[in-house]
C-alpha positions, 0 to 999 in steps of 0.5 A, a space after each residue: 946353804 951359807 948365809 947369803 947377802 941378798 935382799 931378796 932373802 935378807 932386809 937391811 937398815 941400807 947401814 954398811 954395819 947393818 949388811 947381813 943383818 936379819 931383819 924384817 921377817 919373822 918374828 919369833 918361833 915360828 907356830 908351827 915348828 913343833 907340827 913341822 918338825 915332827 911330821 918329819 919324825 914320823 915321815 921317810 923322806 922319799 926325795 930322790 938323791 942328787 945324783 951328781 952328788 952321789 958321784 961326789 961322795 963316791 969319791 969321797 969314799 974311794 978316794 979318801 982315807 975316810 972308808 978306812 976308818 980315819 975320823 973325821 970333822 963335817 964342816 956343812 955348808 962351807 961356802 969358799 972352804 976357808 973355815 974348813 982350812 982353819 979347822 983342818 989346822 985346828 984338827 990335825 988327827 983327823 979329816 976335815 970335810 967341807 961339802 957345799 953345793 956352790 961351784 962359784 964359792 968353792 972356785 974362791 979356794 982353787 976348787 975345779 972339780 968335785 973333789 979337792 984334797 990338801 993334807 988332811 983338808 978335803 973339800 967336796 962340790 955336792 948337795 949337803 942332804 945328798 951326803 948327810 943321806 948317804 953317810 947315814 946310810 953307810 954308818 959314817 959318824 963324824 967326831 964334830 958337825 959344824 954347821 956356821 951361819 947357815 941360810 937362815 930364809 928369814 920370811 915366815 913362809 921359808 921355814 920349810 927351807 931352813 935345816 931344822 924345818 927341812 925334811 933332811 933334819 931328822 938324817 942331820 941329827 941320826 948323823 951323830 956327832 957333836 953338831 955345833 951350828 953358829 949364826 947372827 939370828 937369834 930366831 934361828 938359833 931358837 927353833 934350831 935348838 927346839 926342834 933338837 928338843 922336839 927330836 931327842 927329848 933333851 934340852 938344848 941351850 942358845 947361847 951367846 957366840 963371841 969368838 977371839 977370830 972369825 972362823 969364816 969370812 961370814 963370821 968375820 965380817 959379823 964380828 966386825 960389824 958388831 952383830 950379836 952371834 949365837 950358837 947352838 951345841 948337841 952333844 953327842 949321841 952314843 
């Protein structure tokens, strides 16, 4: 889920510099993270796959390098693909995957069917739970997992929607690797890195993100409009 310019789900000061900008919804750690968070713990969550996306990701699987062993980067929730291209280039050893649900987003990058690969960059049209699931599921561990500005559903009743509230959190962090997640709310960043704590036990740190260059045309329109960007890093768990 990639951050969204919407009103509906974001409030603005109307400033052109401000667009984007969280505002005007929660304010704080939500009071019931820690309820949320370990009710999901201690739940399977029994939600049917999407079956689509379970198409999806047998291709992946079939048609990839990754069942042969190849490691691999998850770049979730990245909307046109451009950050998953950028960090292909970064990456040249291993497969960057970048999955997102949204045909529009992924069309910007010449994406017409579920799956599109050039070189060592691969993106896959499906649902972000589907594929974390069903990764889990066959023992795949990506090296890095970047998860950048993802929808943050800013109104205090939206915690459920955002990935730390949702009950896929607990697949997302049994995926493993090194979870890198960026955004422009320190709210976010905050429950995000408590509800890690919650799970393993261990503290994590929100620090402050200032990047040379934009990773994605999110992160990039951020950074020029000067907003305050935050990131959140879970060491890997062998």
């Amino acid at each position: 889920m990639r951050a969204e310019e919407q009103k509906k789900a974001t409030l603005t000061s109307g400033n052109a510099l401000d667009a984007g900008l969280v505002s005007g919804g929660q304010q704080g750690v939500h009071p019931r993270l820690e309820e949320i968070v370990r009710r999901h713990l201690d739940s399977r969550w029994l939600q049917p796959l999407h079956r689509p996306s379970v198409e999806s990701y047998q291709r992946l699987i079939g048609e990839t390098l990754l069942a042969a062993g190849q490691p691999f980067i998850l770049d979730s929730g990245c909307g046109t693909g451009k950050s998953t291209l950028q960090l292909a280039s970064r990456y040249s050893g291993h497969l960057v995957i970048g999955v997102d649900r949204s045909k529009v987003r992924l069309s910007k990058s010449g994406v017409d069917q579920s799956l599109y690969q050039s070189g060592n960059c691969i993106l896959l049209r499906a649902d972000l739970p589907t594929v974390w699931r069903l990764l889990v599921k066959d023992g795949y561990m990506p090296d890095k997992h970047f998860l950048f500005y993802p929808n943050p559903w800013p109104k205090s009743h939206h915690l459920k929607r955002r990935w730390h509230g949702h009950p896929v959190f607990p697949d997302l962090l049994a995926l493993g690797g090194e979870i890198e997640m960026r955004c422009n709310w320190e709210t976010y960043a905050r429950e995000f890195a408590q509800a890690v704590t919650y799970a393993t036990g261990e503290a994590v740190a929100v620090n402050r993100h200032r990047p040379r260059a934009g990773v994605s045309p999110f992160e990039q329109k951020y950074m020029q409009r000067s907003h305050r960007l935050f990131v959140v890093t879970v060491p890997r768990q062998d």
